[in-house]
N, C-alpha and C positions, 0 to 999 in steps of 0.2 A: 504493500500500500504506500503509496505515495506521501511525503509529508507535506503537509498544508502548507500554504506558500509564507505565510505569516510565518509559522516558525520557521521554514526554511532560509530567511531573511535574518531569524535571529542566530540559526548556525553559521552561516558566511559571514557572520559578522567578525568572529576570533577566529583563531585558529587554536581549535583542539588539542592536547597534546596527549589524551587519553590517559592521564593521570586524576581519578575523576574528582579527589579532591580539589586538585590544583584547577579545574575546570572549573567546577563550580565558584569554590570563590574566584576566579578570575571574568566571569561571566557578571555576578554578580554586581561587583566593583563595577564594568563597563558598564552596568543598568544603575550605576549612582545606589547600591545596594548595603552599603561595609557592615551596620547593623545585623540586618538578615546573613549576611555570610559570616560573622562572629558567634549567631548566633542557631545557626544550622552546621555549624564543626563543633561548636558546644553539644548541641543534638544528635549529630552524630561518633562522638566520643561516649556519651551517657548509653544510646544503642548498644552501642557494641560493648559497653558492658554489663547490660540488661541480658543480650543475649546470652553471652557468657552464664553469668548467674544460672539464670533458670535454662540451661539447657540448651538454646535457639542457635543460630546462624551469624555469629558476630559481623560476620564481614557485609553478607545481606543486613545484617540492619543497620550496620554504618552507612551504607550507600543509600537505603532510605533516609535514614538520620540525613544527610547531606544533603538528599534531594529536597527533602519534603515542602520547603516552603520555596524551592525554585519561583515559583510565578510571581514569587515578589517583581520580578522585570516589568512586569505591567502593571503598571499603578490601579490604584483601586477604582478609577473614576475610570478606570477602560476595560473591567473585570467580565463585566456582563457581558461587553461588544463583543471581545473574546473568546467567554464559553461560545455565546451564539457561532461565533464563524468556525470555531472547530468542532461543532457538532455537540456540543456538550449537553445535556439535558438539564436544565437549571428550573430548580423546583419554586415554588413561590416566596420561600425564606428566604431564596439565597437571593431572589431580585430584590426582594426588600433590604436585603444586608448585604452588601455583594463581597463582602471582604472572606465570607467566610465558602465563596466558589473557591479560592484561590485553593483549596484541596484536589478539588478535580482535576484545572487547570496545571498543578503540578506532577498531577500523575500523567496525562498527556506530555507533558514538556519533556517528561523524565523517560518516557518511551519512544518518542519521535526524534526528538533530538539528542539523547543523551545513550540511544540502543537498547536500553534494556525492556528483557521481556518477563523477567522473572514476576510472576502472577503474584507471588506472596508480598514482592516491592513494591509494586504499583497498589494492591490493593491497600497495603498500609499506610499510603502515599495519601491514594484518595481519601480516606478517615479520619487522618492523624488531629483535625479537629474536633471534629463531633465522634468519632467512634462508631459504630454500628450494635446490629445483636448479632449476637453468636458471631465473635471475632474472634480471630487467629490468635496465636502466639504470636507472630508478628505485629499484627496489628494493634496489639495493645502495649508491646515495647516499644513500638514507636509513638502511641500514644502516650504512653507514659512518661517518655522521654522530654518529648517534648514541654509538659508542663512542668516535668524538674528542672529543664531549662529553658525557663519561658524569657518571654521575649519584652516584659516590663519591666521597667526599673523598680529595685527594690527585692526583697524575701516574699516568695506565696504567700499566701497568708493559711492556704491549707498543707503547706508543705511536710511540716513534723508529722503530721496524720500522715500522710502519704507514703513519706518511709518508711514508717512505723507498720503499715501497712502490708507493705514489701515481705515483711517478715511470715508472711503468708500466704501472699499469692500477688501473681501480677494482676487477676480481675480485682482484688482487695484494694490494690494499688490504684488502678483504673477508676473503680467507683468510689475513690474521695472526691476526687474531682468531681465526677459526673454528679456526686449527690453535690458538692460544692455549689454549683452551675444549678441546679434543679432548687435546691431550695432558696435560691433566687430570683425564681424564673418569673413572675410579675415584672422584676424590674427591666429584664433583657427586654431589647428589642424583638426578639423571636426566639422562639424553641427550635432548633432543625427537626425533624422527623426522626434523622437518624439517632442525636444525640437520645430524642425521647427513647428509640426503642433501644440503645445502649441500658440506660435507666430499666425498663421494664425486664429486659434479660438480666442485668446484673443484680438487681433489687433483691430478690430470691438466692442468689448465690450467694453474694455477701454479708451475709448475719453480720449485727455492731456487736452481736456477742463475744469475747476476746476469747481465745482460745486458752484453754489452761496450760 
């Protein structure tokens, strides 16, 4: 399949040198990015030792850790024009909120322009902010990741839960946040769908009971 001429514009733009961290932040950097690539080597450090820990794919989740927030290249006021011209299916949230397509928009970026085909990266890719139900190992190291190093200034505020967490499972881990996010949810601007059925899958799995 052909790549979409849009991003074909953004791969001519460098020159590759298939090193894919050095790619990324150097991709980055040329889209006025330094933030997001401080902070997706930080992501993909924490991955790859997420994996480690419980089992996973270190290297696979470093290259997601690295990709994941790629579509920062396109500013958020051109998120939506974008999914629309690569085909993307954008649900009614994400027009309402368009910051938070920029998941989709990375997993495409990360498979046209960047070659990979590996299904458990891309799929981690797509999720890494709202999460899904019934998500991978993957999927939730890289979730996970991501909000131990998030991308505001300052300490989580759910962060000590969160490690503490860890000591039990990566979904334990997963749904501090998710409930984090949920028992806030009045204040957001929207629910995604996904996140909600994150919450409904995990709600049941993770007892707040501590384990003895």
């Amino acid at each position: 399949m052909a790549i979409h001429p849009l991003l074909l514009d953004i791969q001519q733009s460098m020159t590759f040198s298939g090193h894919l961290e050095t790619d990324v932040n150097r991709l980055l950097h040329l889209h006025h990015c330094p933030k997001t690539a401080e902070h997706s080597f930080r992501v993909g450090c924490e991955a790859e030792r997420l994996a480690a820990r419980f089992g996973g794919d270190p290297d696979a989740a470093r290259y997601a850790g690295l990709l994941h927030d790629i579509s920062a290249i396109f500013p958020n006021s051109e998120r939506i024009r974008t999914a629309e011209a690569l085909g993307i299916d954008i649900l009614p949230e994400e027009a309402a909120f368009p910051m938070i397509i920029h998941q989709k928009i990375s997993r495409v970026i990360t498979k046209d322009i960047f070659q990979i085909q590996d299904q458990t990266i891309l799929d981690a890719i797509e999720c890494h902010t709202t999460l899904k139900a019934n998500p991978t190992q993957m999927d939730l190291i890289i979730f996970v990741a991501d909000k131990i190093e998030w991308d505001q200034p300052g300490k989580p505020p759910y962060l000590d839960e969160l490690l503490s967490e860890l000591d039990y499972s990566l979904e334990r881990g997963a749904f501090v946040y998710i409930e984090y996010l949920w028992n806030q949810r009045d204040r957001l601007k929207i629910i995604h769908p996904w996140l909600a059925d994150a919450y409904e899958y995990l709600h049941p799995i993770c007892s707040k009971i501590k384990n003895p």
